[in-house]
Structures are given as structure tokens and as C-alpha cells.
ZAMARGU-4260 file (C-alpha; in steps of 0.2 Angstrom, whole numbers, plus 5000, padded with zeros to 4 digits):
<rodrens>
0) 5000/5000/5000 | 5015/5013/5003 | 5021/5010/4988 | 5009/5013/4978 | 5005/5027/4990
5) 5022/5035/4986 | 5024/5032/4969 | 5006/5039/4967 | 5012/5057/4975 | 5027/5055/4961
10) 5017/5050/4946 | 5004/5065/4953 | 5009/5080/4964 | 5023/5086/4952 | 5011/5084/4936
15) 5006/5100/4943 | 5010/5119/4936 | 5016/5126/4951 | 5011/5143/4950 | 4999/5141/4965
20) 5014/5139/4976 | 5024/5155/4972 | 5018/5174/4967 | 5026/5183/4955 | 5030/5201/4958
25) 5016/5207/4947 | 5001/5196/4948 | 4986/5204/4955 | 4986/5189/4971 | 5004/5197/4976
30) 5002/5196/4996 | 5013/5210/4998 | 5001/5222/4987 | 4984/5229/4990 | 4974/5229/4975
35) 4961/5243/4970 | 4945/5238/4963 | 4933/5256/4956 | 4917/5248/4953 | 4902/5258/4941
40) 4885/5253/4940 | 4873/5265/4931 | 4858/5261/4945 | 4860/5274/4963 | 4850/5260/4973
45) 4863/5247/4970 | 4863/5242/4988 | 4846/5239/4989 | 4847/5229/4971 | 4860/5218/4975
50) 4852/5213/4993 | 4836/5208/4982 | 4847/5200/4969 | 4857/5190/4981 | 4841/5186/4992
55) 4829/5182/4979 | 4842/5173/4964 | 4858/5173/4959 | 4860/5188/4947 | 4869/5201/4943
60) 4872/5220/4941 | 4879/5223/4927 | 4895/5237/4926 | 4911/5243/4923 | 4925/5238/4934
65) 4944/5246/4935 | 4956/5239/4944 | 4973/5246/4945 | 4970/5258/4931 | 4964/5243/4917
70) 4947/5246/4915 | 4933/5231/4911 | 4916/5234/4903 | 4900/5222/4905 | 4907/5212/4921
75) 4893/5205/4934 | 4891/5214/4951 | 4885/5203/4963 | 4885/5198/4982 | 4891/5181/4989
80) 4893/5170/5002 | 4880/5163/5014 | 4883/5167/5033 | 4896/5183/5027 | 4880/5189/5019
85) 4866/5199/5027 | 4851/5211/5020 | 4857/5227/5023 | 4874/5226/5028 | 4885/5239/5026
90) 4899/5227/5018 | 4894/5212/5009 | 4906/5200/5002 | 4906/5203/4982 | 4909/5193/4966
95) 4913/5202/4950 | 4913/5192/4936 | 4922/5200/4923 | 4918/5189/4909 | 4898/5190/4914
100) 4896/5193/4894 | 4914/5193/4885 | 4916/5176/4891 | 4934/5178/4885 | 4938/5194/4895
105) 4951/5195/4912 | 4962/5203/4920 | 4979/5195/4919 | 4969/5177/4913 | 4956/5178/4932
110) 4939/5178/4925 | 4931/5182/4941 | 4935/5191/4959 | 4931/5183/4974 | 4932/5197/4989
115) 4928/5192/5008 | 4922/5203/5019 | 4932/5192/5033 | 4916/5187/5045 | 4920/5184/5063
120) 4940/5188/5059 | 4944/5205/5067 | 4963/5202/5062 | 4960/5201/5043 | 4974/5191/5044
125) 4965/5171/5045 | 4962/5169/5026 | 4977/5175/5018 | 4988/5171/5032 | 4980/5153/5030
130) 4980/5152/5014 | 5001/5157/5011 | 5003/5143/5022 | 4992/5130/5013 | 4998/5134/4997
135) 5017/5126/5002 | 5011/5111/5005 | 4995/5109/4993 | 4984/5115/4979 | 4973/5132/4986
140) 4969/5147/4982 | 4982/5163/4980 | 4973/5178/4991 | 4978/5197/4995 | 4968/5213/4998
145) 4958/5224/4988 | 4951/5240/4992 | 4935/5242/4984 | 4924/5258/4978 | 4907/5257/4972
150) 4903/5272/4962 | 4917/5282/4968 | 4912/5276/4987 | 4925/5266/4998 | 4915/5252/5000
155) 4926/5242/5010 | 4942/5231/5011 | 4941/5216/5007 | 4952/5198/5007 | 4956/5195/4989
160) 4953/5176/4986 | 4957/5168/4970 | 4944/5157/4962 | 4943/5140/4962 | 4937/5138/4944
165) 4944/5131/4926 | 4960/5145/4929 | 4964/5136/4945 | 4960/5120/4941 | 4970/5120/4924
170) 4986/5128/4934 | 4987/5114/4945 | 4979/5099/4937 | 4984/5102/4918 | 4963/5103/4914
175) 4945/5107/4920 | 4938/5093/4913 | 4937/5082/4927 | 4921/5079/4938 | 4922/5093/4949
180) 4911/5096/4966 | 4909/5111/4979 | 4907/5102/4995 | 4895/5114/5003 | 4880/5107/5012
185) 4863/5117/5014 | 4863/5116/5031 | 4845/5119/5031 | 4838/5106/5020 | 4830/5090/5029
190) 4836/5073/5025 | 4826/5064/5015 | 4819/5046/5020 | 4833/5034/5019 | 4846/5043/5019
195) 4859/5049/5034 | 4857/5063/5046 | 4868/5078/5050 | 4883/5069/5040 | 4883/5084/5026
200) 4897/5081/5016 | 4907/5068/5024 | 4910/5059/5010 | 4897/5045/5019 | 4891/5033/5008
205) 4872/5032/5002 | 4863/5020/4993 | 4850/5031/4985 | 4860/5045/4974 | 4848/5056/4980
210) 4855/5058/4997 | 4869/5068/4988 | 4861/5082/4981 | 4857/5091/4998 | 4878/5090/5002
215) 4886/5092/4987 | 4886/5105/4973 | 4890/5097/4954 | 4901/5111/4947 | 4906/5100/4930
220) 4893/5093/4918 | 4894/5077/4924 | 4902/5066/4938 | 4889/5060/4952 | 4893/5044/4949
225) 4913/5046/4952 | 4907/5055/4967 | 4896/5040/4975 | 4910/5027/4968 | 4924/5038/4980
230) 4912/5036/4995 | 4910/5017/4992 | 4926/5015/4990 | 4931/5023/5005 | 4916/5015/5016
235) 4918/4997/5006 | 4937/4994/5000 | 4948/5007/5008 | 4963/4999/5005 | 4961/5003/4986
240) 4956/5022/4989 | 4972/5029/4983 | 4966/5023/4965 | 4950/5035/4966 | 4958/5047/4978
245) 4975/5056/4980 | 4979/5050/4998 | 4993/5062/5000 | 4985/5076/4997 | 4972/5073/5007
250) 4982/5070/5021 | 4990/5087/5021 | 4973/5096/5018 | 4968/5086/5035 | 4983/5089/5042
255) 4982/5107/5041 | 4966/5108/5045 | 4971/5101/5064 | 4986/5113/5065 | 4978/5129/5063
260) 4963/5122/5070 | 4951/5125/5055 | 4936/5117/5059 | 4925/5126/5046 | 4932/5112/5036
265) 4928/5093/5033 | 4937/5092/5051 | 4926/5102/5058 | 4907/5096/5062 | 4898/5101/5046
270) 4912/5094/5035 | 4912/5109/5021 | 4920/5120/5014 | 4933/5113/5002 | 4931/5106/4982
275) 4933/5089/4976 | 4942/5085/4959 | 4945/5072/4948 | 4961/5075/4938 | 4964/5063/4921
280) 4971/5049/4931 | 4953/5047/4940 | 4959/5052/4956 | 4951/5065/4967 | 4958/5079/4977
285) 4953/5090/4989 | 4954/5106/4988 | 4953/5120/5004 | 4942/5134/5002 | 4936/5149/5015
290) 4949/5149/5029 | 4941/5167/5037 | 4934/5155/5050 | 4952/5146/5054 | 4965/5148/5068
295) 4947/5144/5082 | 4935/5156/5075 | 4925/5142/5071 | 4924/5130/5087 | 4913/5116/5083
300) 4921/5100/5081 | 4908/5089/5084 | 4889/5088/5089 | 4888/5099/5105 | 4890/5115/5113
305) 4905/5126/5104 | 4925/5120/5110 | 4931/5134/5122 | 4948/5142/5119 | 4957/5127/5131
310) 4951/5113/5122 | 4955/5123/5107 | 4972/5125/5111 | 4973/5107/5116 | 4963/5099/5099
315) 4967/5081/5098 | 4981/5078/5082 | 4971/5062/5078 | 4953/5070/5080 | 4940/5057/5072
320) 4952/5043/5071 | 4937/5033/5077 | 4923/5044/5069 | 4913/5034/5057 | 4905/5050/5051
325) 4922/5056/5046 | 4927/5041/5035 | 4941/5052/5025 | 4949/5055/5043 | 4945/5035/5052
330) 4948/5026/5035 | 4962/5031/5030 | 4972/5036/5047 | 4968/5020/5054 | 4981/5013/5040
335) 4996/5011/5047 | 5007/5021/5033 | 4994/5035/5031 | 4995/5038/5050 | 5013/5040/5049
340) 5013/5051/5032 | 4999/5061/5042 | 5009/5065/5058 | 5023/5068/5045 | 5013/5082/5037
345) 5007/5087/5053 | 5023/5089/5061 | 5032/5098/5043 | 5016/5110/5044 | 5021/5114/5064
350) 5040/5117/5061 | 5039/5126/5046 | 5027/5141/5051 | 5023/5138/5073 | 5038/5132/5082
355) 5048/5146/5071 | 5038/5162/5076 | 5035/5164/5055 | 5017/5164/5056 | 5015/5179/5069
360) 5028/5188/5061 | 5019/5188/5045 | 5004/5191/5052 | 5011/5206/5059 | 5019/5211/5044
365) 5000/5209/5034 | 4992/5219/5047 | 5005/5233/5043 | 5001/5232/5027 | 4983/5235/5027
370) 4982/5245/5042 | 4978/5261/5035 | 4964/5254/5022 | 4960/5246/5037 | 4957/5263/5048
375) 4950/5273/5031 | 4938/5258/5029 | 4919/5267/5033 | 4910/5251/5033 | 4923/5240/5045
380) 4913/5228/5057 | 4928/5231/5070 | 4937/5245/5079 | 4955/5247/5076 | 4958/5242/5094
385) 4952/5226/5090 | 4961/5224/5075 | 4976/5226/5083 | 4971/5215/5099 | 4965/5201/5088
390) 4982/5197/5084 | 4986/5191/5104 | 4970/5189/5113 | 4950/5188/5112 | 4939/5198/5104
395) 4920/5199/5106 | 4909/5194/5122 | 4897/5184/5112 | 4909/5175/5099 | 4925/5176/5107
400) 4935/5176/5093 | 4953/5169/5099 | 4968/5181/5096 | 4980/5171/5086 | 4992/5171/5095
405) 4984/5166/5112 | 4979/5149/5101 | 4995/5147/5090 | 5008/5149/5106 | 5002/5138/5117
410) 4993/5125/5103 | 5011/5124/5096 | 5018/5120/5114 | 5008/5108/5115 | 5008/5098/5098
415) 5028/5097/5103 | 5028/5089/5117 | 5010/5077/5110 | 5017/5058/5111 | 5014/5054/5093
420) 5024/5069/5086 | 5037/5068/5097 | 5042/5054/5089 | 5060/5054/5081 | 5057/5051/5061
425) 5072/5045/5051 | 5080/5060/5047 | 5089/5060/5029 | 5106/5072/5025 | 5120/5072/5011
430) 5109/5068/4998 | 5121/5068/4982 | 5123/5058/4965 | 5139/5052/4965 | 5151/5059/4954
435) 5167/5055/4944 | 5181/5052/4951 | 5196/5063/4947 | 5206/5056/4934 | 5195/5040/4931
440) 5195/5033/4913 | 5179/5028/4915 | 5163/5038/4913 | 5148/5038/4923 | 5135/5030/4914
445) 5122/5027/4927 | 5115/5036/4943 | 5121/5031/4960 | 5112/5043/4971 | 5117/5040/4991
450) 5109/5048/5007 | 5116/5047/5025 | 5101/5039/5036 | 5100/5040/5055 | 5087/5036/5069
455) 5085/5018/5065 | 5078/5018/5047 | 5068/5001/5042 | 5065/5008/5024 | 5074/5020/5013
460) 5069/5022/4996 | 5073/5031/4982 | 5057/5041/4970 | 5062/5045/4954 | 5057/5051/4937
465) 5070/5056/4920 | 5057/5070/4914 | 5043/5080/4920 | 5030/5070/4908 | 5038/5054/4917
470) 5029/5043/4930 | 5039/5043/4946 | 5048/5025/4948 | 5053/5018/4965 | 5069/5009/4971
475) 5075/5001/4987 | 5090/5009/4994 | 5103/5000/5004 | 5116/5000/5016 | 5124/4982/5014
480) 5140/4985/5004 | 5135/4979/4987 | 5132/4985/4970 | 5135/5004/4972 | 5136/5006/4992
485) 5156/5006/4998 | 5153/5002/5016 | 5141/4989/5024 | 5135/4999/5039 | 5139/5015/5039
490) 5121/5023/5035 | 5124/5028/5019 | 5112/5022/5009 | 5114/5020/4990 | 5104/5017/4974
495) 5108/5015/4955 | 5099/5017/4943 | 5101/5018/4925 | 5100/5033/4916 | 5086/5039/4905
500) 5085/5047/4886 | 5089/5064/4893 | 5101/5060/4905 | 5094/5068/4918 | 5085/5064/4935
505) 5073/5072/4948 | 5072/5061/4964 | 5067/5062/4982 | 5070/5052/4997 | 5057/5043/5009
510) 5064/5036/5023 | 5053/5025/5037 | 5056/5018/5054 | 5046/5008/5065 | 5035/5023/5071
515) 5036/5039/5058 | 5041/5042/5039 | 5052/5056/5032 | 5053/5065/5017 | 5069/5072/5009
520) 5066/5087/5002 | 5054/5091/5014 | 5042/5100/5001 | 5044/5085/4989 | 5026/5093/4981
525) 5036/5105/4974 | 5055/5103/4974 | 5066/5090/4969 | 5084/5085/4970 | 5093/5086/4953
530) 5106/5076/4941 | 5113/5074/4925 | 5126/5066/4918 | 5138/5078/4910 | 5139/5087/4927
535) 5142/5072/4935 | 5157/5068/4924
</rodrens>
């Protein structure tokens, strides 16, 4: 099962264009910039027209919308969102659709502009913050801030979220074609007779189709039926999920979801908001979407009165591992090798943003950045004194809104010292193809790649492909003396392999003991070693 595990994340995570990981300079998602969006609609009573739309259909406004000086005729106005929206509001999220009737019209290729008006988040930091964070480790959605202005009236800022549409889905997967689903139950719809209670889109099995329609929102033309196949596979024959499903990404969408504690998720109790789809290979992946809730501004992890800030602080790792209404999380962490792949996401997550300090540096850094379109902001829900207290401790008598850091410092504290991440992995250093020797008459032909293993490694093998349109391969490495390894022992472990038709190999290293798995380079999703013969001679 692990190896087809890992040689699935080779033959599937690095098929991906990775511009969801990195942001240029220019592009309009660049954190580091806050966008300016003039919106002009012909009618004075937009307000009013845009509450009735939004409450009565799904329409639009139809306008003209400039942003950063490029201006865009015929787009679609519109509010959005379900809880983030309200009759009257003073600041409703918005969706401007700028292809509304050019259907080839965009600015810099995004089609449409999501903005959230960031409910319950007085920081203004959860989904941008949350999202820089996710996109390191998985497919989500690039986000910054826009100011907005609504016939020359500052409307508001907003968080500036990219879509997750044909755009998105072609720069990660390669197409849109695939069967494609918005997991977003109507929490207000009754079950019908038959099917499951209060499981919304849990990815529970069904055995009349129609118990899907209330959870799940068909995007694509077609695909219920992949749909239903993924939950009986899961519920039925979970040790072949990872021909339906792509388990590794799955596992770090879940494992994110624990660290910051976003339970406005499938971890949470109304398992929702995320995206499912099914790339050319059939294989789902999930896909995280509306983080303003995350870092405990949701708190509802279960059935039950609302987690306070404590239990929060102290959320279980392995929450649902015996859930059977979350098969995603008991199905496949009850698997021996996706329990440790998981606590190996998990544990990459917590050191690379909490353990650091990064992530309340640079939520510090965001709040700098906005603070003024923050203060000029005439529609803001929340003071300034809040804004800035939000980032350390609680706001709100009635929601109590955790401060960041109050739930990060001691959550992080705590996830260290948690039994099964303390847990020494394998770890995996002087990763090198072996070169040349000076003055050998011989040239290398082959690749001998080698890695120094330590903390009792059961397992070391060896991912690898010759070119980007490759499937990755898999080879045992060894430390016993033969074939390419010098010394029996001495926990260098060696491979060879024969090279390709270009010469060249993209590897990475997965190295496994009796209680954790390790990857080497950490971020295998999106950076490989390298080697090619003529350097190597």
C-alpha cells in the first residue's frame, strides 16, 4: 500500500504547474500588494438591488469595473457568500465576474474576483495568512487585499481570494475537465427518508443517489457517479482508495486543518467547505476553500456545545480517528502508513510556520500592510483596537474570537511535546549523485544517488522520474556494501539506477522507521533533487 502510496504522489503531485505555490511580483494575488478595485454601476440604489438579487436569485448587476488603472466593461456585480452575507449590511462580500458577457475577458487570465468581507475575523489576517501557508504544501487558492469603491464610494476592504474555477484547476491539474464538486452542504435542508442525518458532506456513503444532492454541489457537467464510487470505496474497500483518491494530498489538507485548528472544514462538524476534483488519472483531490473561519474562529468540532479556547488549544492531532462520520479522517488514518505520512505532514506544517515564530511575524507584517485601508475603511465591522488586539488575545463577548496568538503559542507548545509527534522520524542528510572520480578513465553512465540515514531507518527508498512527463519509479536503497554502496553499515544508503533518454533525474527520498516516515526534500510537492550526467562527469 505505501508503495503505491508514494509512487502515486510521484506519478501525481509534480504533474502539477506550480504557480499556486509562488507569486510573482506582478500578479494581481501578490500578498505584499493591496489591490484597488473602482466599481460603476449605472443604477444609485445598488445596495438595495444587489440585497434583492442576492436574496431572491443569483444575478447580477451589470458594470464597469477598473482595477489598478485597466478598465473592464460588462462584468457582473453581485453579492456572495451565505453566513458573510446579510440584508442590509453595510459590507457584503462581492463577486465580480468579469467575463459576465465577454466570456473571453480577464484581468491578467482571472475571469472572476472573489472578495471576503472576513466574517468573525477581526485580524484580517486568518484567510490570507492561512491560505500562504496551505499553498506550500497543497493546491489552494492565491489571496491578497483589495480596496473596493462602488461608484466612487470606499465600499470596504476586502480579502482578495482567487477562484477556484477552470483557471485554478488548469494551473494545478493540467485541465477542467474532470468531475468537479463544491462540498457545501445546505445546512438547512431536511434529510430525505433513507438517507443519513447531520453527515453533510462527509464523503458518507448512500445507497440512494439522491442523498447527495442536499451536500454536494455538481460544478462539472457530469460526475455524480465518480462521486458516489469515491464514498463506496472509501466506506467498502479502503485499501484501494488511493486509485480514486489522491491520499497524500488529502492528508495534508487534514493535516492542516488540525494545526491551525480549522474546523470550518471537513474536520470540523459540518464537514464543508473545500472542492473535490478528479484529475485525468481518476483520482480526486481535495481542495481548501474559505479559511476566514480558521485559527478557532469556528469552534465546533463535533455535535455539542462550541470548544472553548482550552480545548481549542489542546485539539486532539488524531481528532476522528474513530469517527465513522468522518470516514476520510478513520479510513484512512487507521492505516498504518497514512498515520505516519499524516503525523509527518502534521509535524512539517508545525515546524515550518509555529515552532519558528514565522506565522505571527507575518501576520504582523499583513496587518502593517493594510492597516491604513483598514482605519479609512467606513464600513469596517471592527474597531481598530480590536484589529490590533485580535492578533494576541480575544475579541467579542458573544463570539469570542481567539487572538492568534493566544491559540497558535500555546497550541504549538503543546503539539511538541504530543506523544505521537514527538516521535523521532528517520532523518535524511548528504543527499548527492555520485560523481566522477578525478582522473577515472571511466565515465559515469548510470545514477548512484546515496543519502546518509540516522534514527533507525527500516526503509529508505529512492522516488524518481527522467522527465517532467515521466511517471515517478521507486527503488529500494541500501546500506549492505554491494552494488554501488562502499561500506556495509555505515548509514549511507545507495541506489543505482540507470539513466534515461535525457540524461537527467529528479528524485526524492522517503525514509521510514518503525514509528514515523520522512521525506527528503521536505516540500517533495514541489522541489526536487537534481542530476545529470555531463555534470556528473
Amino acid at each position: 500500500m505505501i508503495r503505491n502510496l508514494l509512487l502515486f504522489i510521484g506519478s501525481l503531485l509534480f504533474s502539477s504547474i506550480l504557480i499556486g505555490q509562488t507569486t510573482n511580483a506582478d500578479d494581481f494575488y501578490n500578498t505584499d500588494v493591496v489591490r484597488q478595485i473602482n466599481v460603476t454601476v449605472k443604477q444609485q440604489n445598488w445596495r438595495s438591488l444587489l440585497d434583492s438579487l442576492r436574496k431572491n436569485g443569483d444575478d447580477y448587476l451589470v458594470g464597469t469595473a477598473n482595477i489598478d488603472g485597466q478598465t473592464y466593461t460588462n462584468v457582473g456585480i453581485k453579492y456572495r457568500g451565505s453566513r458573510s452575507f446579510k440584508v442590509g449590511a453595510k459590507r457584503n462580500p462581492l463577486h465580480i465576474k468579469l467575463n459576465f458577457i465577454d466570456k473571453n475577458q480577464g484581468h491578467q487570465g482571472y475571469k472572476s474576483i472573489k472578495l471576503s468581507n472576513s466574517l468573525r475575523d477581526p485580524s484580517m489576517v486568518r484567510e490570507v495568512l492561512g491560505f500562504e501557508i496551505a499553498r506550500k504544501y497543497m493546491p489552494a487558492p492565491k489571496a491578497n487585499y483589495a480596496q473596493v469603491y462602488i461608484n466612487k464610494e470606499y465600499y470596504g476592504l476586502f480579502a482578495n481570494i482567487e477562484q477556484i474555477g477552470a483557471e485554478f484547476l488548469t494551473s494545478h491539474f493540467g485541465d477542467s475537465d474532470g468531475s468537479f464538486f463544491k462540498c457545501s452542504p445546505d445546512l438547512k435542508s431536511i434529510a430525505g427518508d433513507g438517507c443519513k442525518k447531520n453527515v453533510f458532506a462527509a464523503l458518507m456513503y448512500e445507497d440512494d443517489a439522491a442523498c447527495y444532492l442536499n451536500n454536494y454541489e455538481l460544478v462539472s457537467e457530469n460526475g455524480w457517479d465518480d462521486l458516489i464510487q469515491l464514498t463506496k470505496t472509501l466506506a467498502q474497500n479502503p485499501d484501494n482508495i488511493d486509485r480514486i483518491l489522491n491520499v497524500d494530498r488529502t492528508l495534508w489538507m487534514l493535516a492542516f486543518n488540525n494545526v491551525l485548528v480549522n474546523l470550518s472544514s471537513y474536520s470540523g462538524r459540518q464537514s464543508q467547505n473545500f472542492y473535490l476534483y478528479q484529475d485525468s488519472m481518476g483520482r480526486f483531490t481535495p481542495i481548501i476553500w474559505d479559511l476566514n473561519l480558521a485559527f478557532g474562529s469556528y469552534k465546533s468540532a463535533v455535535v455539542g456545545s462550541d470548544l472553548r479556547l482550552k480545548q481549542l488549544q489542546e485539539l486532539d492531532p488524531l481528532l476522528h480517528l474513530d469517527n465513522e462520520y468522518k470516514p476520510l479522517i478513520s479510513q484512512l488514518l487507521q492505516q498504518e502508513e497514512y498515520q505516519k505520512i499524516y503525523l509527518s505532514h502534521v509535524r512539517t506544517i508545525l515546524y515550518d510556520n509555529f515552532v519558528n515564530g514565522n506565522y505571527l511575524d507575518r501576520a504582523e507584517a499583513l496587518q502593517e500592510l493594510i492597516q491604513v485601508p483598514f482605519i479609512n475603511d467606513p464600513n469596517r465591522k471592527y474597531a481598530l483596537d480590536d484589529f490590533k488586539k485580535s492578533l494576541k488575545s480575544t475579541v467579542g463577548q458573544r463570539s469570542r474570537i481567539p487572538g492568534i496568538k493566544e491559540l497558535m503559542g500555546k497550541r504549538t507548545k503543546i503539539l511538541k511535546k504530543n506523544q505521537d509527534l514527538r516521535i523521532v522520524p528517520p532523518t535524511i542528510t548528504e543527499v548527492m549523485a555520485q560523481k566522477r572520480a578525478q582522473y577515472a578513465s571511466t565515465t559515469i553512465t548510470d545514477f548512484s544517488i546515496q543519502a546518509k540515514v540516522d534514527k533507525r531507518p527500516q526503509k529508505v527508498k529512492l522516488i524518481y522520474r527522467y522527465d517532467q512527463e515521466d511517471r515517478f519509479k521507486e527503488a529500494i536503497m541500501l546500506d549492505d556494501g554491494k552494488n554501488s554502496d562502499i561500506e556495509a553499515g555505515d548509514g549511507i544508503y545507495t541506489v543505482k539506477v540507470t539513466s534515461g533518454v535525457t540524461k537527467h533525474i529528479e528524485y526524492y527520498i522517503v525514509a521510514e522507521n518503525t514509528a514515523a516516515i520522512n521525506f527528503e526534500p521536505s516540500n517533495y510537492m514541489y522541489q526536487l533533487h537534481e542530476a545529470n550526467l555531463a555534470e556528473l562527469n
